[in-house]
C-alpha positions in Angstrom: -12.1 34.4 2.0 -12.6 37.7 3.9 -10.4 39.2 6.4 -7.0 38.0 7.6 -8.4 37.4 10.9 -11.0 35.3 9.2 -8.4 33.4 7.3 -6.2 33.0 10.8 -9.7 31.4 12.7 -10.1 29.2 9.7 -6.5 27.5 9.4 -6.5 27.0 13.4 -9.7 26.0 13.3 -9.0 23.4 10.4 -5.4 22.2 11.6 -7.0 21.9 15.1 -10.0 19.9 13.6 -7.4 17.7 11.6 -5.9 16.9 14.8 -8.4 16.2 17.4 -11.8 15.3 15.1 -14.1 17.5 16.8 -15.9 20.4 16.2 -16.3 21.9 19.8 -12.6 21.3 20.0 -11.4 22.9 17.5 -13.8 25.8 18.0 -12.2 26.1 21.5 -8.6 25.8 19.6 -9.6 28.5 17.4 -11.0 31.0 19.4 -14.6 31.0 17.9 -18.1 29.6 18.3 -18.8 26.6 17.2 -21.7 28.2 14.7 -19.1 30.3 13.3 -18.1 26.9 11.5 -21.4 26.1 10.7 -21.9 29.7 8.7 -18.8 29.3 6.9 -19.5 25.8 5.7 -22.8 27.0 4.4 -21.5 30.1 2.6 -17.9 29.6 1.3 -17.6 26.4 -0.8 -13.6 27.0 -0.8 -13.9 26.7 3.1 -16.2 23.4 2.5 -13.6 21.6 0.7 -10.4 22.3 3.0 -12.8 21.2 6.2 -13.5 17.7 4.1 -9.6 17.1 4.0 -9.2 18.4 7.7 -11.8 15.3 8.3 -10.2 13.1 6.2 -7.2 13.4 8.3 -8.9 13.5 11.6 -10.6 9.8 10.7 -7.0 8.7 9.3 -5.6 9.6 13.2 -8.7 7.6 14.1 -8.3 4.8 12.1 -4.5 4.9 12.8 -5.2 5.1 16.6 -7.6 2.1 16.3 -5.4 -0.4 14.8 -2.5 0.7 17.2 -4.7 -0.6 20.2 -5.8 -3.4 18.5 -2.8 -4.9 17.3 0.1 -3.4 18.9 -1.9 -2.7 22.6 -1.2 -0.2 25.4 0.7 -0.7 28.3 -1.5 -0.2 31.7 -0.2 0.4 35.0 -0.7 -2.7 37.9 -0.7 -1.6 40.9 0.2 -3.9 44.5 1.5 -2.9 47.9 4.7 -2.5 47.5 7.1 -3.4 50.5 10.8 -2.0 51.4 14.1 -4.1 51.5 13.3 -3.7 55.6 9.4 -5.5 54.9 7.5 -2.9 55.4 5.0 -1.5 53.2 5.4 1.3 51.4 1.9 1.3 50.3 0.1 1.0 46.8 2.6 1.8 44.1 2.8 0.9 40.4 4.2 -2.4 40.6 4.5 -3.3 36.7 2.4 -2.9 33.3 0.7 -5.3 31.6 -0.1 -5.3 27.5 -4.0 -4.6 26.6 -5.4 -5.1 23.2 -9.0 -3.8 22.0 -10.7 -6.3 20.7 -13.6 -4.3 20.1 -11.6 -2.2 17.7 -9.9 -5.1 15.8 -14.0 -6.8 15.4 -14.5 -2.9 13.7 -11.7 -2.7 11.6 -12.7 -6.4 10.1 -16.3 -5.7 9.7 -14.7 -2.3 8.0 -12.0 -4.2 5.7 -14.0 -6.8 5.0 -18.0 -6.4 5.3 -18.6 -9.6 3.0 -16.9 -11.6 5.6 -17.2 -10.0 9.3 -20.7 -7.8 8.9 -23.0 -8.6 11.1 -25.6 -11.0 8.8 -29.5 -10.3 8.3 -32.3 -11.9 6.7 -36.1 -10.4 6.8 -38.5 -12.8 5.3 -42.2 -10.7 4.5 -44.7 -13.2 3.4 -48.7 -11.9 3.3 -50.8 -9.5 1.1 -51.9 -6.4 1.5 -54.9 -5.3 -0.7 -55.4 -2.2 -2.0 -58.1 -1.0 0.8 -55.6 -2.0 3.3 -52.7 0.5 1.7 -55.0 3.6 1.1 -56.2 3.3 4.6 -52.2 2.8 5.8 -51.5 6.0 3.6 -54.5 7.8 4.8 -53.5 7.6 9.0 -50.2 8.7 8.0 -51.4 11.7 5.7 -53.9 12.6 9.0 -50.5 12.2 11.8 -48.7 14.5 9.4 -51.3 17.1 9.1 -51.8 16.9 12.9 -47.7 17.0 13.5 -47.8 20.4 11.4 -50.8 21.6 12.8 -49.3 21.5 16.4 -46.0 22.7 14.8 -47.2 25.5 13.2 -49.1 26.6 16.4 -46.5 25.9 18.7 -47.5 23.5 20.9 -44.8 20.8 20.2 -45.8 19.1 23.8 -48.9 17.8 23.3 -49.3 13.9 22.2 -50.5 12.9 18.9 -52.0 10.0 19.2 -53.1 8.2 16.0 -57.1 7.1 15.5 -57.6 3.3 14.5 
């Protein structure tokens, strides 16, 4: 793996990861740059795999988190004016909670759990013919847009419009 500092940035990085699902966080947590992540997943495989667990837990808190508002709810302050055993205000104070549920979250765990049933439902009907002239002119205007994409790639002039010729 390298050094043990290297081995020290890894497992905070990776527990931090686990914990909060984010790169940038866990960078932060860590004590690195976010690219140092980057490098190691591209050059140590060992490192590769222990990040794809670190994610796996990170999307189970998610998952875990998501049901919990959409079943269970959170509790949200209500506020009012509150008044004194005199009458007199005391001004805006928490005056009670009341139960929220996401059901946002409970529509995406369903469409999650059960696709066949709760997925959103599409059908694209293509009717027509296209002859062969018709496709090898298609292909051509896209082979011409490529070359001109790469051609104002390669010179560095990523700015300029490329507008396509009928």
């Amino acid at each position: 793996m390298g050094t043990p500092k290297k081995a020290v940035a890894q497992k905070r990085f990776l527990e931090a990861f686990a914990s909060f699902g984010t790169v940038s966080g866990a960078a932060q947590v860590a004590g690195i740059d976010r690219r140092t992540h980057y490098k190691w997943l591209s050059v140590d495989a060992t490192y590769g795999e222990r990040f794809r667990d670190a994610e796996a837990t990170a999307t189970d808190r998610l998952e875990s988190e998501a049901v919990r508002r959409a079943l269970i709810g959170i509790e949200e302050p209500v506020f009012g004016n509150a008044r004194g055993d005199d009458g007199k205000s005391l001004g805006t104070q928490q005056v009670g909670t009341v139960k929220k549920y996401s059901d946002t979250l409970l529509i995406f765990l369903l469409k999650a759990r059960r696709p066949q049933v709760f997925r959103e439902k599409y059908e694209h009907t293509v009717t027509g013919t296209l002859t062969v002239e018709e496709v090898s002119r298609a292909r051509q205007t896209l082979r011409t847009k490529i070359e001109q994409m790469a051609e104002a790639v390669t010179s560095g002039n990523t700015n300029r419009s490329i507008e396509l010729q009928e």
